[in-house]
N, C-alpha and C positions, 0 to 999 in steps of 0.2 A: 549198270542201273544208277549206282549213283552219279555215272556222269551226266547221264539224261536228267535228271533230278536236279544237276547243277545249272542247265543249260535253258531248263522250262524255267527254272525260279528267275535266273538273271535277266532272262527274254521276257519273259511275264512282267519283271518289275520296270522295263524300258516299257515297254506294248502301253502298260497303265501309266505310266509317270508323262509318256507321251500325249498320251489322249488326256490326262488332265492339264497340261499344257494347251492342248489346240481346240479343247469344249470345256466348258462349264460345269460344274458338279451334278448340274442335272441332267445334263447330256451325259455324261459320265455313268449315274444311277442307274440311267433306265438301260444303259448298253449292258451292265455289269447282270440286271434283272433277266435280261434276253438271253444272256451268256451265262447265268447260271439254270434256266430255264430247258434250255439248248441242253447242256449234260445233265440235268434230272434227266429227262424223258430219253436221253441216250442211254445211261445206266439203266433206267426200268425195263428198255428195249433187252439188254442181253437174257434175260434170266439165266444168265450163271453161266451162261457156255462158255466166259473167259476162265471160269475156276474149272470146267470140265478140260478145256485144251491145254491151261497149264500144268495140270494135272495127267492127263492121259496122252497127250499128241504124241510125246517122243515114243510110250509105249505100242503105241495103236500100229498096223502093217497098213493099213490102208489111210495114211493122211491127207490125203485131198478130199475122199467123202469126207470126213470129221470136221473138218473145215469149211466144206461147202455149205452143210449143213447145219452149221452153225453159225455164218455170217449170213446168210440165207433165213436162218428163222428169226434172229435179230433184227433186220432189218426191213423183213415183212411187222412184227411188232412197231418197228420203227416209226414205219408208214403209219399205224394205224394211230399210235397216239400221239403224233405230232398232230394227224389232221382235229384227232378231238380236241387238241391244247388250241389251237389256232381258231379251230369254230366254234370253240366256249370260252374265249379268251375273255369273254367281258365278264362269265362269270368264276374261271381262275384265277384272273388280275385282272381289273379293270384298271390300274394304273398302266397298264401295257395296250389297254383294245386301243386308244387313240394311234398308234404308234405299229401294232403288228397287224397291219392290213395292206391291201393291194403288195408289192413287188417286193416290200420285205417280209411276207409273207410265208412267200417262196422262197426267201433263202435261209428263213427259218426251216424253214422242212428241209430243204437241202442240207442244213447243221445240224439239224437231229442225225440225217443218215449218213450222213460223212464222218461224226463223232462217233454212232455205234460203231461203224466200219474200222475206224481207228484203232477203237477200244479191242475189236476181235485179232486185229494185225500186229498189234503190239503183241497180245498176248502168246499166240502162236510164234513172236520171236523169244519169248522171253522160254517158253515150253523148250524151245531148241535152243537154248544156249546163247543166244546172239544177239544179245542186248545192243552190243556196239550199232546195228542197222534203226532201232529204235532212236536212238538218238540222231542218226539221219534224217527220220521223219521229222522229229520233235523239230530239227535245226528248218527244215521245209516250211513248218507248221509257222515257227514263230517266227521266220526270215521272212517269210512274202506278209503275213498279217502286218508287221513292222514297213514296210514298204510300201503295203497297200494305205496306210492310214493318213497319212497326207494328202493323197490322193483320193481322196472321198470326203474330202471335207465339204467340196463346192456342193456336193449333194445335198446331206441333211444332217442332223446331229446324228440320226438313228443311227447313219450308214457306216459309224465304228465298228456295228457288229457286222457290217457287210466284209472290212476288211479281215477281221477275224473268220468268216466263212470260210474266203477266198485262202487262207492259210492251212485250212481247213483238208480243203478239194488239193492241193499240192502233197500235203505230209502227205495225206494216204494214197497220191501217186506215186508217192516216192518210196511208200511200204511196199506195194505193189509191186513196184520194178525192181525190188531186190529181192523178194521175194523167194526164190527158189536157190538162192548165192543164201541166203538166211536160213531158210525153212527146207531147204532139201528138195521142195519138189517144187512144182509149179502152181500159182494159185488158180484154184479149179473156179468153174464156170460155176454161175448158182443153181440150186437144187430142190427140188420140194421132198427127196426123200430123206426124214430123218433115221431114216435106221441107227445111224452109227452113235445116235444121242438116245436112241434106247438104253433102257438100265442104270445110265446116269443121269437122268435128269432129276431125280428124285434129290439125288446129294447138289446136282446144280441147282433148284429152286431153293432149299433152305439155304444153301449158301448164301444167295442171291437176295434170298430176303433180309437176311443178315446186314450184305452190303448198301441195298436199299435205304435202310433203316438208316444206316449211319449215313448215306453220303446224298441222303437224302434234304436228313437237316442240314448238311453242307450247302447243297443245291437250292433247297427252297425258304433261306434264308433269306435272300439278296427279294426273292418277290413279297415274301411276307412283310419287310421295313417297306420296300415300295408300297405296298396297298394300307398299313398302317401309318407310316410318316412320312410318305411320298418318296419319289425320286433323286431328289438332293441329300435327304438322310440316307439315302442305298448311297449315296456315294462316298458319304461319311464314314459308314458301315464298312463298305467292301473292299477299301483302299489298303484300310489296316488287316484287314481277313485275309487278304490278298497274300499280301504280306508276311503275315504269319504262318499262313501255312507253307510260304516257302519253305518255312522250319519243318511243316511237317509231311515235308515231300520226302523227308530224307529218312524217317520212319519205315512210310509207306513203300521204298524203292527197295529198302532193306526186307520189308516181311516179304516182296514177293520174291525176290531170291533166295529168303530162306525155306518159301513156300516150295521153291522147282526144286530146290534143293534136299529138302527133306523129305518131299513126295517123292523123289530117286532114290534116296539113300537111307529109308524109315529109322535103320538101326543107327546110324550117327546121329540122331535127330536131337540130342541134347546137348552135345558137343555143338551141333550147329546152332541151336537155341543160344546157349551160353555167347557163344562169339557175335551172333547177332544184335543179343544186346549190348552187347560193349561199343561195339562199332556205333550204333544209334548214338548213345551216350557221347559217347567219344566225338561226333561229329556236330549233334545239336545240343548239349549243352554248352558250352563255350559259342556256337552262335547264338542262342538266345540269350546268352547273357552281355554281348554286345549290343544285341539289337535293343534288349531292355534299355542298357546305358546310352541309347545314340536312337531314341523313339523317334526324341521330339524333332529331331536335325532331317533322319529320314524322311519324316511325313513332309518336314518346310518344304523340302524338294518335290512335293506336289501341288503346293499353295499354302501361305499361312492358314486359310479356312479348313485344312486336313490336318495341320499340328493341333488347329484348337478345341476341334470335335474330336479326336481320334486317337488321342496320343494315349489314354487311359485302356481302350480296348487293346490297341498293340500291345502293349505291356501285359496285358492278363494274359493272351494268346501265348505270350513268349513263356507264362509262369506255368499254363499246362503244354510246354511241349516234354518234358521230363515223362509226366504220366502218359499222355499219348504216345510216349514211344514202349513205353513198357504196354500199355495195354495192345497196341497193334502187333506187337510181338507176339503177346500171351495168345491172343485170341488169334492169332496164324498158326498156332498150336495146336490149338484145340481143333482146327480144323481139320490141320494133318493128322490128327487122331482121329477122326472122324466123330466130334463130340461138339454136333451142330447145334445142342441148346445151348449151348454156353454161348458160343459165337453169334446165334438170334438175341438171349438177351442179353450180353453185354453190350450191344449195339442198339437195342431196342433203352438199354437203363440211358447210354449215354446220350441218343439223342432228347429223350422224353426230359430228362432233366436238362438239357441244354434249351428246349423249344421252351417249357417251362416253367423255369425264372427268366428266361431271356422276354417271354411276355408280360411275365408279373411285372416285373423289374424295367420295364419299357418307358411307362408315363415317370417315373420317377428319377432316374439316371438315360433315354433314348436309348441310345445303340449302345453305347457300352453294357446296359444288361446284357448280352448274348457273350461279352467275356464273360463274365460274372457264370454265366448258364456254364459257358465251355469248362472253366474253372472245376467247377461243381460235378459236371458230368464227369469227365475223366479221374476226378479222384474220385468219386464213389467205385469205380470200379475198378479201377487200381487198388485200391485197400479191398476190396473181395477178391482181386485175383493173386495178392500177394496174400492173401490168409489161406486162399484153397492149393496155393504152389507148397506152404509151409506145411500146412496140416497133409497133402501126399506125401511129401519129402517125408514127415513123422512116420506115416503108416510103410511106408519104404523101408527104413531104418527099421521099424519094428520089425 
């Protein structure tokens, strides 16, 4: 996990350092608004059947219905709200209707359902153990996007996101053909019966909406600067976001392995807790505290115009990855407990304060309000989730 983790971050920061190389901040913006656009509406697509198969696949006897039926109803959802995103684009973003019409139209749709598709295939490796075929994909994913982006320059500015498609449709070939070397069986044809997502779906929507919530304000960040301060502050924006969440990849890679793990083995689940956070800590503080010391030299390395806009929001980003790695632990806890209010609203606190100030704070500071937000949001709920860890601990003890 975390070598995939190591391998999206380093790829990701060539893909964008590239593309601000060979287009313009604005061509840049609008790609980043289409590419975070792309995984909203792929996240909304799953409702939760990645927390149901990583959670239940290994236990299940019949894993190809669970499967089918679950990338199968992802990606029927998939369908239907890319087309609504695409045919109401001018009233979801009008800084995008110029731009997502005729032929990349279509390959936005194709990016919605190649990214659920992704997001179900991954999981299913991670349910079975076999993270190492993930990284395969990821290597797919972000090797031909990197190859493809030269190569579409003659086109248009948009067609950055073409090549990121095309990297797209390869990783989840490549999930695909390993498939049954990974997952044990063979990946089954799709399905319209959901039977085997009977009984859990109820724990996969809350979950779901949980994740929504948070990676939602992730996702619909990048269109919100575009429709409020255009396309060249999205690039201001998401260079350093980008960036930053490199750092909070390594969180995110760690809760779900704490997640298969602790859903197998319930009774070490504190023992797993404990080591889980160490490892976070261990891994990203000492990066962020580089990256804080070496912002400004980073961003140069995408044009002096991203040191001079940018360099302030990097920084905030790197000063909440400490708390976001304790709350995404905490709250992969509460799930494995099966203790889904906590995990709807600590996800609901941190985005509503990150969307928040990050618009209060817009006309007055630009993009760097949404540090400010990120700042804000993860320590409000770090300091309640280390009062409620303490205050059980007491009742424990007592």
């Amino acid at each position: 996990m975390i070598l995939r983790s190591a391998v999206v971050a380093m790829l990701g920061f060539v893909f964008w350092n590239l593309a601000a190389r060979l287009y313009d901040p604005a061509a840049v913006g609008a790609t980043s608004a289409l590419v975070s656009g792309m995984n909203l509406l792929g996240t909304l697509s799953l409702l939760g059947v990645t927390v149901v198969l990583v959670r239940y696949l290994a236990q299940t006897p019949g894993k190809e219905a669970l499967v089918s039926a679950s990338y199968t109803l992802a990606l029927m959802i998939g369908g239907v709200v890319s087309l609504i995103f695409v045919m109401g684009v001018d009233f979801f973003s009008p800084a995008l209707s110029e731009i997502l019409r005729g032929p990349l139209a279509l390959v936005f749709l194709v990016g919605v359902l190649g990214s659920t598709l992704r997001f179900v295939l991954n999981s299913c490796y991670t349910a079975a153990r076999k993270t190492e075929y993930t990284v395969l994909g990821t290597l797919g994913f972000t090797v031909s996007k990197l190859l493809f982006l030269p190569l579409l320059t003659s086109l248009s500015v948009s067609w950055i996101f073409g090549s990121w498609v095309i990297g797209i449709i390869i990783g989840v070939l490549v999930l695909v053909a390993f498939f049954r070397r990974g997952v044990g069986v063979g990946f089954p044809l799709p399905s319209l019966d959901l039977g085997p997502l009977r009984g859990r779906l109820r724990y996969a929507l809350v979950n779901h909406a949980g994740s929504v919530v948070l990676l939602a304000g992730n996702h619909l960040l990048p269109i919100l600067v575009a429709n409020l301060e255009g396309v060249e502050a999205t690039a201001y924006f998401y260079i350093p976001w980008m960036i930053g969440n490199m750092l909070h990849q390594i969180p995110l890679m760690v809760s779900q392995s704490f997640f298969a793990e602790a859903s197998a083995h319930h009774s070490k689940m504190s023992g797993v807790w404990r080591r889980s956070l160490k490892l976070c800590y261990a891994l990203a503080i000492p990066a962020s505290i580089v990256l804080i010391l070496g912002s400004g030299f980073v961003l140069r390395l995408f044009g002096p115009r991203y040191a001079e806009n940018s360099t302030l929001l990097l920084i905030l980003i790197c000063l909440s990855t400490p708390m976001y790695c304790f709350n995404r632990i905490y709250l992969t806890r509460k799930r494995v407990e099966n203790k889904l209010g906590w995990v709807l609203g600590g996800h609901t606190l941190v985005t509503a304060v990150l969307l928040g100030a990050g618009i209060i704070l817009l006309g007055a500071v630009s993009v760097t309000s949404f540090g400010y937000g990120l700042l804000l949001g993860h320590g409000s709920l770090a300091l309640l989730g280390l009062m409620e860890t303490f205050r059980s601990r007491s009742k424990t003890a007592a």
